[in-house]
SEVO-482955 format. One record per residue (C-alpha): residue number from 0; residue in three letters; chain; y, z, x. Coordinates in nm, 2 decimals, always signed. Example, Ala and Ser with C-alpha at 12.3 -4.5 7.8 and 13.67 -1.06 7.14 Angstrom:
+-----+---------+--------+--------+--------+--------+
! num ! residuo ! cadena !      y !      z !      x !
+-----+---------+--------+--------+--------+--------+
!   0 !     Ala !      A !  -0.45 !  +0.78 !  +1.23 !
!   1 !     Ser !      A !  -0.11 !  +0.71 !  +1.37 !
+-----+---------+--------+--------+--------+--------+
END
This chain:
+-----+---------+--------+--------+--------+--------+
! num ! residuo ! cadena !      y !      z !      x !
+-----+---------+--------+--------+--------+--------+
!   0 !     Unk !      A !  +0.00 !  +0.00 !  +0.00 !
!   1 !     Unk !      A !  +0.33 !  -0.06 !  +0.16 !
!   2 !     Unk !      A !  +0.56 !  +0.21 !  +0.27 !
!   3 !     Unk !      A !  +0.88 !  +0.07 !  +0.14 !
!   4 !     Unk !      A !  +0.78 !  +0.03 !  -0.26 !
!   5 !     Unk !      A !  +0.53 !  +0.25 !  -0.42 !
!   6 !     Unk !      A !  +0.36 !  +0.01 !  -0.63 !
!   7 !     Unk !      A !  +0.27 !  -0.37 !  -0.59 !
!   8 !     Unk !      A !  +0.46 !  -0.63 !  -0.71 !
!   9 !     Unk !      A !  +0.56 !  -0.99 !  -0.70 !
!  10 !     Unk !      A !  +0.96 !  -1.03 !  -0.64 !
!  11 !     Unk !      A !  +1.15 !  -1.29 !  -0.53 !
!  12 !     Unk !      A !  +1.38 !  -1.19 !  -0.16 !
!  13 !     Unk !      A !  +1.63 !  -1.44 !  -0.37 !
!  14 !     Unk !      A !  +1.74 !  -1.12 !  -0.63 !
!  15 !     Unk !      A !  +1.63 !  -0.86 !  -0.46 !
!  16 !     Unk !      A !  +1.95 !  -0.60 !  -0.38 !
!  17 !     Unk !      A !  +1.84 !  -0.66 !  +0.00 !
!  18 !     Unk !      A !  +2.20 !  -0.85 !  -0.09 !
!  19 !     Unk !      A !  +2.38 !  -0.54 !  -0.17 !
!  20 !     Unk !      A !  +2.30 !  -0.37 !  +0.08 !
!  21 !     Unk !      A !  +2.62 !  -0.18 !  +0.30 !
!  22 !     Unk !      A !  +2.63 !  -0.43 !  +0.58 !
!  23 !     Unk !      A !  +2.65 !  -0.11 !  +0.79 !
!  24 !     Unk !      A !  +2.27 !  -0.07 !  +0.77 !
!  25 !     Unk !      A !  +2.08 !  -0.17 !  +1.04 !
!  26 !     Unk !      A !  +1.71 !  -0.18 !  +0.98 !
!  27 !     Unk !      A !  +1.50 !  -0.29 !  +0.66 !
!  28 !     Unk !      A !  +1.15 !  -0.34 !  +0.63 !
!  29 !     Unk !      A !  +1.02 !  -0.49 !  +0.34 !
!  30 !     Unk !      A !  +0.67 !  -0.57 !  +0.47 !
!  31 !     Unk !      A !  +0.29 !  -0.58 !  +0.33 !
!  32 !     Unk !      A !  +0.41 !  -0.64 !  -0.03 !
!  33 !     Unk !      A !  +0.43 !  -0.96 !  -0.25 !
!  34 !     Unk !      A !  +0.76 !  -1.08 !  -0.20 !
!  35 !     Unk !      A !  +0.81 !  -1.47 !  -0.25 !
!  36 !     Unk !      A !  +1.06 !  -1.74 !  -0.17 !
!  37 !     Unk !      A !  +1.33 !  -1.75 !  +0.09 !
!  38 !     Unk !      A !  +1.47 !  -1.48 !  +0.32 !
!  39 !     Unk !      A !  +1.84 !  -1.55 !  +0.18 !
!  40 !     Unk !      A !  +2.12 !  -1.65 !  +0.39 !
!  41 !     Unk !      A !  +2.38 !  -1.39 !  +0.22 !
!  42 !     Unk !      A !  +2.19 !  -1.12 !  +0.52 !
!  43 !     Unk !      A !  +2.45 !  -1.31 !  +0.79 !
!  44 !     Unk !      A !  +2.70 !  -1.08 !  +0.72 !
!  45 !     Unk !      A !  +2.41 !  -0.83 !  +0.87 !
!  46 !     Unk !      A !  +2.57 !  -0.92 !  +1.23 !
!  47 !     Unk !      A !  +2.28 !  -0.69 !  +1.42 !
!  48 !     Unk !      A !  +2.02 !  -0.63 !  +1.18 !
!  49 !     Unk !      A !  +1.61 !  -0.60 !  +1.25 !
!  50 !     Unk !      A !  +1.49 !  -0.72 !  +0.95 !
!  51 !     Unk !      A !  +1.13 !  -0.72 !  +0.87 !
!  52 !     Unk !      A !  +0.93 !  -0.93 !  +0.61 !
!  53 !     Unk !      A !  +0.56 !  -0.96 !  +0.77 !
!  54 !     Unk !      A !  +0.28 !  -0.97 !  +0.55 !
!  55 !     Unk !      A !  +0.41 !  -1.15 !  +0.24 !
!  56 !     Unk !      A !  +0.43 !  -1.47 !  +0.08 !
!  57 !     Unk !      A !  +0.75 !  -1.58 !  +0.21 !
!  58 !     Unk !      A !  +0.76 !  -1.95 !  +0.29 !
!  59 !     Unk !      A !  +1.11 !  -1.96 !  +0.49 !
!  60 !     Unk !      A !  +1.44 !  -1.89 !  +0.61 !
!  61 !     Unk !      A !  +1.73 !  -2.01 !  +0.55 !
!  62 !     Unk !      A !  +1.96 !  -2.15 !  +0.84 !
!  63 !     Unk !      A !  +2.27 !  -1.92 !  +0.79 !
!  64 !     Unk !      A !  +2.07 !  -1.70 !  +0.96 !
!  65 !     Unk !      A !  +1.94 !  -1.93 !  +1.27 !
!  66 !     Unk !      A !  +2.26 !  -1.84 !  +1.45 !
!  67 !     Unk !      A !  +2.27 !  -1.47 !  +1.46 !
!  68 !     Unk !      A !  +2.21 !  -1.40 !  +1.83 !
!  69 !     Unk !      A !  +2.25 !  -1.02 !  +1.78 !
!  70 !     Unk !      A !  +1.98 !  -0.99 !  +1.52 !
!  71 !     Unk !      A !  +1.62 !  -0.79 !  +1.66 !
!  72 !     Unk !      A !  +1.81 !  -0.64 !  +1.91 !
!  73 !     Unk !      A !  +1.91 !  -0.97 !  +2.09 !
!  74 !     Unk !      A !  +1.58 !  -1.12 !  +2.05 !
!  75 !     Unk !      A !  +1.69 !  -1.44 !  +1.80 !
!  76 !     Unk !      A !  +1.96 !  -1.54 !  +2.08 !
!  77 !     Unk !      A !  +1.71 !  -1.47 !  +2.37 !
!  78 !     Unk !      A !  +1.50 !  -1.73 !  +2.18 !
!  79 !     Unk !      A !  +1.78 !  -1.94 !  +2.14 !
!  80 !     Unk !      A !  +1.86 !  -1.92 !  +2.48 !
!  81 !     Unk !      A !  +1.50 !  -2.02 !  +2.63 !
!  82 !     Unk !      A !  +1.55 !  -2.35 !  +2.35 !
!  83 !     Unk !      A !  +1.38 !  -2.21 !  +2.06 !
!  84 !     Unk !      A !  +1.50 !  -2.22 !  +1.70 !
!  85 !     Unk !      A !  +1.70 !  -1.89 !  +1.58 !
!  86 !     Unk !      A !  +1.49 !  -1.86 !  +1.26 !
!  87 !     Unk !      A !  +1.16 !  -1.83 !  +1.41 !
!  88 !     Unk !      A !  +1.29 !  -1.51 !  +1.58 !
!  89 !     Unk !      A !  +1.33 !  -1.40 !  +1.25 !
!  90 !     Unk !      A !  +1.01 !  -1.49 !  +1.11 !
!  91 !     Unk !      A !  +0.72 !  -1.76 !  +1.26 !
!  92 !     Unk !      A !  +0.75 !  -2.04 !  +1.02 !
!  93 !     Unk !      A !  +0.46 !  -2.16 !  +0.74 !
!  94 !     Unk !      A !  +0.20 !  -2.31 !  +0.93 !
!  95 !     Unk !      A !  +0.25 !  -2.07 !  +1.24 !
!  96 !     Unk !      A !  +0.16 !  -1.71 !  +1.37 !
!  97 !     Unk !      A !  +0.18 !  -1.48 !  +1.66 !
!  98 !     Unk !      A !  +0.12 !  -1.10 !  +1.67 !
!  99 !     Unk !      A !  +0.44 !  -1.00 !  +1.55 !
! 100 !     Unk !      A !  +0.52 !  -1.26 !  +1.27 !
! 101 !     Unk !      A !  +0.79 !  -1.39 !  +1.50 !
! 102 !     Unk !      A !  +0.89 !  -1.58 !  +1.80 !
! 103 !     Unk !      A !  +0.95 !  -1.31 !  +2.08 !
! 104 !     Unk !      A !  +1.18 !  -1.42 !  +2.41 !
! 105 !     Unk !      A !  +0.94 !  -1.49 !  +2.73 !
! 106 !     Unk !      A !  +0.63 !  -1.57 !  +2.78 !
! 107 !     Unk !      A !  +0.30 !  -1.66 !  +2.52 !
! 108 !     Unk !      A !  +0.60 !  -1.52 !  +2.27 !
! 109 !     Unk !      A !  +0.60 !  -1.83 !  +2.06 !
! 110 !     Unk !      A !  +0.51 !  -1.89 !  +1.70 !
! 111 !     Unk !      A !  +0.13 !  -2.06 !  +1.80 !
! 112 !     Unk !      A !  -0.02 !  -2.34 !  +1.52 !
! 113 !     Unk !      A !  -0.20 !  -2.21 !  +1.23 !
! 114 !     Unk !      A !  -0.26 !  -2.54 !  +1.04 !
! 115 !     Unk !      A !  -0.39 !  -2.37 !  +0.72 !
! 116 !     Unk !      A !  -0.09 !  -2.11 !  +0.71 !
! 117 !     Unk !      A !  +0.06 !  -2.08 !  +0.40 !
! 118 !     Unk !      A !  +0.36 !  -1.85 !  +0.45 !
! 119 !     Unk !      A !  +0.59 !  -1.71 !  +0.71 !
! 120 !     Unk !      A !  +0.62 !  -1.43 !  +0.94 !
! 121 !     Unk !      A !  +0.19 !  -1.45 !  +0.95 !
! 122 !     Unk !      A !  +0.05 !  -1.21 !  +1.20 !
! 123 !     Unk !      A !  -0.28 !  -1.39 !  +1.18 !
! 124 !     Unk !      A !  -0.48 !  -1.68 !  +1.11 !
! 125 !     Unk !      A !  -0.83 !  -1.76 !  +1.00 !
! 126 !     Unk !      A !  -1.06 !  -1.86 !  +1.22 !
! 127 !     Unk !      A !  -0.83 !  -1.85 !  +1.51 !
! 128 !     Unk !      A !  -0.69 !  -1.48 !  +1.53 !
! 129 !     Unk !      A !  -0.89 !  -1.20 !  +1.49 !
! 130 !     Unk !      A !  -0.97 !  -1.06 !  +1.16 !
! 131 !     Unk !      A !  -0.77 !  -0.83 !  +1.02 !
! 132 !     Unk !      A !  -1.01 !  -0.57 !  +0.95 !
! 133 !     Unk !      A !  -1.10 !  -0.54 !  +1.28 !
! 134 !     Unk !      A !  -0.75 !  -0.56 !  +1.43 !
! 135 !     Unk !      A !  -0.72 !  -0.14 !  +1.40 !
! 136 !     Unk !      A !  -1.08 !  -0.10 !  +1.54 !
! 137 !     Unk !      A !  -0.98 !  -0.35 !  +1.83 !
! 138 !     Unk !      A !  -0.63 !  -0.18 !  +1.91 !
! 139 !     Unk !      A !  -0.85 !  +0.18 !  +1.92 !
! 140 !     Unk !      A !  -1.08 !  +0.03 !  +2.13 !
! 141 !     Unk !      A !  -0.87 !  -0.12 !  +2.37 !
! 142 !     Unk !      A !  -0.66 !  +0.30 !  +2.39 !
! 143 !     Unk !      A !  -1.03 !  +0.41 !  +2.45 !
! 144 !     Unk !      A !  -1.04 !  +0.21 !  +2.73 !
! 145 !     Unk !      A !  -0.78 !  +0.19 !  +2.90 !
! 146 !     Unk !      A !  -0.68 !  +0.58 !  +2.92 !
! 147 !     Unk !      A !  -1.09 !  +0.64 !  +3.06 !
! 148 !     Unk !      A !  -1.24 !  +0.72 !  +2.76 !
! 149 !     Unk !      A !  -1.61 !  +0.76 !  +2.90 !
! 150 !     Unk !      A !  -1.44 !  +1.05 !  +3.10 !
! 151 !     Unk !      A !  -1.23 !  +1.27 !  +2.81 !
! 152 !     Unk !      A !  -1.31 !  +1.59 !  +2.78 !
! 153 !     Unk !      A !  -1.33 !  +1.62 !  +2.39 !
! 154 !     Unk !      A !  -1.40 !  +1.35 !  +2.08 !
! 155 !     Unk !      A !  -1.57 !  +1.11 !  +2.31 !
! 156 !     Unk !      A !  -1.86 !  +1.11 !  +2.13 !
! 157 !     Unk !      A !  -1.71 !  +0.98 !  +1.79 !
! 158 !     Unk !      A !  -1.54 !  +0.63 !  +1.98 !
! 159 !     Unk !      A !  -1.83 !  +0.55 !  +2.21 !
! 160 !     Unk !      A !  -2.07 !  +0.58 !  +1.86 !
! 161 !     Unk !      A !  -1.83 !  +0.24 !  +1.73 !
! 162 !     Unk !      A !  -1.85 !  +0.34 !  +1.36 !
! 163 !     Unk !      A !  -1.54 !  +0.33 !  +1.10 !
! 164 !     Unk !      A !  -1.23 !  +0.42 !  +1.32 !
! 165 !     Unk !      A !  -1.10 !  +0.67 !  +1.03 !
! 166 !     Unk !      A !  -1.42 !  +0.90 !  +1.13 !
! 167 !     Unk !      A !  -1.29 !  +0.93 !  +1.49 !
! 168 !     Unk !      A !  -1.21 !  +1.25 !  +1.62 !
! 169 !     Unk !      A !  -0.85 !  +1.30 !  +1.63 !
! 170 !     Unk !      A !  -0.76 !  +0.99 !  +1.38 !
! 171 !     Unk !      A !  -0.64 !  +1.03 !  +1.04 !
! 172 !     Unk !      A !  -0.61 !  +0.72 !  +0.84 !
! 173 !     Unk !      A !  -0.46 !  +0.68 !  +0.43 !
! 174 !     Unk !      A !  -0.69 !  +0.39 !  +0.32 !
! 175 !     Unk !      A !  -0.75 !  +0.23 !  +0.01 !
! 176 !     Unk !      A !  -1.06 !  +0.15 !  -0.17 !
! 177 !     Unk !      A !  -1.38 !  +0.12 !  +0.13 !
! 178 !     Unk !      A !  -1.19 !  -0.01 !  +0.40 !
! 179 !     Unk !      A !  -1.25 !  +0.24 !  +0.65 !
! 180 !     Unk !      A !  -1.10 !  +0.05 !  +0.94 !
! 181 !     Unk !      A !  -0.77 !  +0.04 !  +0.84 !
! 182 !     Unk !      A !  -0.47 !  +0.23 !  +0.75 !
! 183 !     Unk !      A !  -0.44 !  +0.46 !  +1.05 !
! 184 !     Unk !      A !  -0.17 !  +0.73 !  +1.05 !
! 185 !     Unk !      A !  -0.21 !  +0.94 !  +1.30 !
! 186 !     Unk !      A !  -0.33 !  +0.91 !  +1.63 !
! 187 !     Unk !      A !  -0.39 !  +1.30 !  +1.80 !
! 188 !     Unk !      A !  -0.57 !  +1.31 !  +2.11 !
! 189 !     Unk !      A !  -0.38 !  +1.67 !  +2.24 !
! 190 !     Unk !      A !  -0.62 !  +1.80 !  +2.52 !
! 191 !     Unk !      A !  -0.85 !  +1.50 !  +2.48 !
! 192 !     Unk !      A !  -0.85 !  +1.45 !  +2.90 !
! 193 !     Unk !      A !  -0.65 !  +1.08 !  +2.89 !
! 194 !     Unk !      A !  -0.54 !  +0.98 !  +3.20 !
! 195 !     Unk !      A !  -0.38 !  +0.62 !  +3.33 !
! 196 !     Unk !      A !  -0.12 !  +0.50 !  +3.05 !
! 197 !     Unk !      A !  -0.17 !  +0.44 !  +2.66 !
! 198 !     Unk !      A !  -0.17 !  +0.05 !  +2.61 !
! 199 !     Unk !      A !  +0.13 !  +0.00 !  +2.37 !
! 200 !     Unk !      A !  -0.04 !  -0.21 !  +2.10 !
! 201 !     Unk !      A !  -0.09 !  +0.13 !  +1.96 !
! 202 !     Unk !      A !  +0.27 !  +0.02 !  +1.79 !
! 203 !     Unk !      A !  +0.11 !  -0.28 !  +1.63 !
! 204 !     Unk !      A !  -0.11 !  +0.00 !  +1.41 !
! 205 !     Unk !      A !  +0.10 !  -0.11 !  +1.08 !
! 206 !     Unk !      A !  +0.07 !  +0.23 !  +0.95 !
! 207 !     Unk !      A !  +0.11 !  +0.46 !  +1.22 !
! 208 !     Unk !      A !  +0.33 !  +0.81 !  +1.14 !
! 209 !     Unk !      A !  +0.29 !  +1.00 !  +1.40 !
! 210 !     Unk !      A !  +0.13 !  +1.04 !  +1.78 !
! 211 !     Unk !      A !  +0.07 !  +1.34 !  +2.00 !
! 212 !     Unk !      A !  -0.07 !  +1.27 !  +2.33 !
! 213 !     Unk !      A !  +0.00 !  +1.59 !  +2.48 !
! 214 !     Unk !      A !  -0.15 !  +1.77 !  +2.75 !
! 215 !     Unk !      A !  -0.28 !  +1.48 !  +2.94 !
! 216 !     Unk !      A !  -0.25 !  +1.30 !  +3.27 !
! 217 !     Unk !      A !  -0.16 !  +0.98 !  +3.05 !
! 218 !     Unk !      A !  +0.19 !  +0.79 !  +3.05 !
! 219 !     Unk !      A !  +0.34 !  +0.66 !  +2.75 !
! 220 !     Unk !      A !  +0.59 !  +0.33 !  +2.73 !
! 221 !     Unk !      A !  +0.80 !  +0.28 !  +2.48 !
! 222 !     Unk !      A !  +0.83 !  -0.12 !  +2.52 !
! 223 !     Unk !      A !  +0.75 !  -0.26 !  +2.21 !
! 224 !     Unk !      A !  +0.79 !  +0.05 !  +1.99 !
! 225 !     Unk !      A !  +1.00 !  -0.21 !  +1.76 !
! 226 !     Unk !      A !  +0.68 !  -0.32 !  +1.57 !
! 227 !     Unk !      A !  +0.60 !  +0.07 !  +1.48 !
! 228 !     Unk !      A !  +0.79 !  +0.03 !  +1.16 !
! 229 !     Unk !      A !  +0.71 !  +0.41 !  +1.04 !
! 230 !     Unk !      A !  +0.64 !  +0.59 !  +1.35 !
! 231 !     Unk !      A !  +0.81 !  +0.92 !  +1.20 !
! 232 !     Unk !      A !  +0.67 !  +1.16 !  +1.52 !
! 233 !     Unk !      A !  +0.60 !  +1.16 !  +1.92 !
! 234 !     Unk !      A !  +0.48 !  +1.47 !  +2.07 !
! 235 !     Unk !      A !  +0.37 !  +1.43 !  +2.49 !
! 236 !     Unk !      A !  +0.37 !  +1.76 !  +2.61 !
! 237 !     Unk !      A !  +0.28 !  +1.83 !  +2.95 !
! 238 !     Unk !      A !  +0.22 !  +1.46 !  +2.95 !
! 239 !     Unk !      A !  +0.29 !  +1.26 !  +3.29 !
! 240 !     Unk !      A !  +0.56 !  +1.07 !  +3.10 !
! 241 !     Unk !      A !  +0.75 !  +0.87 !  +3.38 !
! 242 !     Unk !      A !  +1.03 !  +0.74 !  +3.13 !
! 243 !     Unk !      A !  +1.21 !  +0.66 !  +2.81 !
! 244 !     Unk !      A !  +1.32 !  +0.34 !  +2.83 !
! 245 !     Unk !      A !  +1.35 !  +0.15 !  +2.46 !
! 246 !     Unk !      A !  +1.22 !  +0.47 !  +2.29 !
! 247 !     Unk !      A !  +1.59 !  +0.42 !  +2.07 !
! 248 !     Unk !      A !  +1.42 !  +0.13 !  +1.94 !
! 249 !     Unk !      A !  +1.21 !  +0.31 !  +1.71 !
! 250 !     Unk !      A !  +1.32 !  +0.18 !  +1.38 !
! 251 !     Unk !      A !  +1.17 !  +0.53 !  +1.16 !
! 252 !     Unk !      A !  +1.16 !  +0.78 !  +1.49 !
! 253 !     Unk !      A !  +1.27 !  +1.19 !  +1.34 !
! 254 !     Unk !      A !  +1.07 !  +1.35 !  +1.60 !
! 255 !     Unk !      A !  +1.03 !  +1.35 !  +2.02 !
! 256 !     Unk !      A !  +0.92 !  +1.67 !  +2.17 !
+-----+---------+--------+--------+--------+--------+
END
């Protein structure tokens, strides 16, 4: 269920008050719901806006908003810059898809072909990405690994065994219906014996609340913390944190301790 409406529903961006918002406002996420049509071009007078529409049936953008360098933190004129198009910064366009529903600056960041794509701002594709009920279990996996997992001192046991991630020790997930590998929410491996550094797709969890990684040789980076649209709580205690750089890009962020 998506975090920014508490029931589904089909809309249209077109008459949504998205319009009427205070062009103060900085951040809106209207993702994982049923929204359809056009991203409309009355947001330019958002000068430096993240704006995020992933994971709905969107087919477009319109081109008043192509030219607004500032928007995603700088990232639609860094695209602009290297020759891309403005818009796909905004969203990857129908028939397209990369991990973060749009073009990023730098390398492998562009929108790649998804020839059966139906609507914008895709974050995968059949048959070419993988699925997405195994993209939690892969991101866990990949945390598991990198921080030694063979080696913690606690809830090993669980993550090695390679059942539904929402029984692993120290994961708590709010999913709906079976799907027990999805809908993480919190990630709390306190004491767990992590060491190296935590692999930031952990942002890419599209549910994800809250993290404590403390009391562990483990180093956390913040690049990227963009994508972790509800990420409420970070708690590295007696972590070997080395720095904070882009940590203020947390669009949701109450807590750090």
């Amino acid at each position: 269920m998506s975090k920014c409406c508490p029931t589904r529903f089909v809309c249209d961006v077109r008459v949504t008050l998205l319009t009427a918002v205070r062009p103060l406002f900085s951040f809106y996420s209207i993702g994982y719901n049923d929204f359809t049509g056009t991203v409309p071009g009355s947001l330019s007078r958002f000068t430096n806006m993240r704006f995020d529409a992933t994971k709905n049936k969107i087919t477009g953008v319109s081109s008043d908003l192509c030219s607004l360098t500032d928007w995603w933190n700088g990232e639609v004129g860094k695209v602009i810059d290297g020759g891309g198009n403005g818009c796909d910064a905004i969203m990857c366009p129908k028939g397209t898809f990369n991990d973060y529903g749009r073009e990023q600056s730098g390398s492998s960041g562009e929108c790649k072909s998804c020839p059966d794509g139906l609507y914008a701002g895709a974050t995968t594709c059949a048959g070419i990405s993988e699925e997405s009920d195994n993209l939690e279990k892969n991101i866990l996996h990949k945390l598991f690994v990198a921080t030694g997992g063979k080696n913690w001192t606690k809830g090993k046991v669980s993550w090695k065994q390679g059942g539904a991630i929402c029984n692993y020790e120290g994961i708590t997930c709010d999913t709906e219906g079976d799907n027990v590998n999805e809908g993480v929410t919190e990630i709390n491996l306190s004491g767990f014996g992590l060491k190296n550094s935590v692999p930031t797709d952990i942002y890419k969890l599209p549910s994800l609340e809250k993290v404590d990684f403390s009391n562990n040789v483990v180093d956390l980076d913040f690049d990227g913390i963009d994508k972790a649209l509800y990420l409420e709580e970070i708690l590295f205690n007696d972590a070997d944190l080395k720095k904070l750089d882009y940590i203020y890009y947390a669009p949701a962020l109450k807590k750090v301790r």
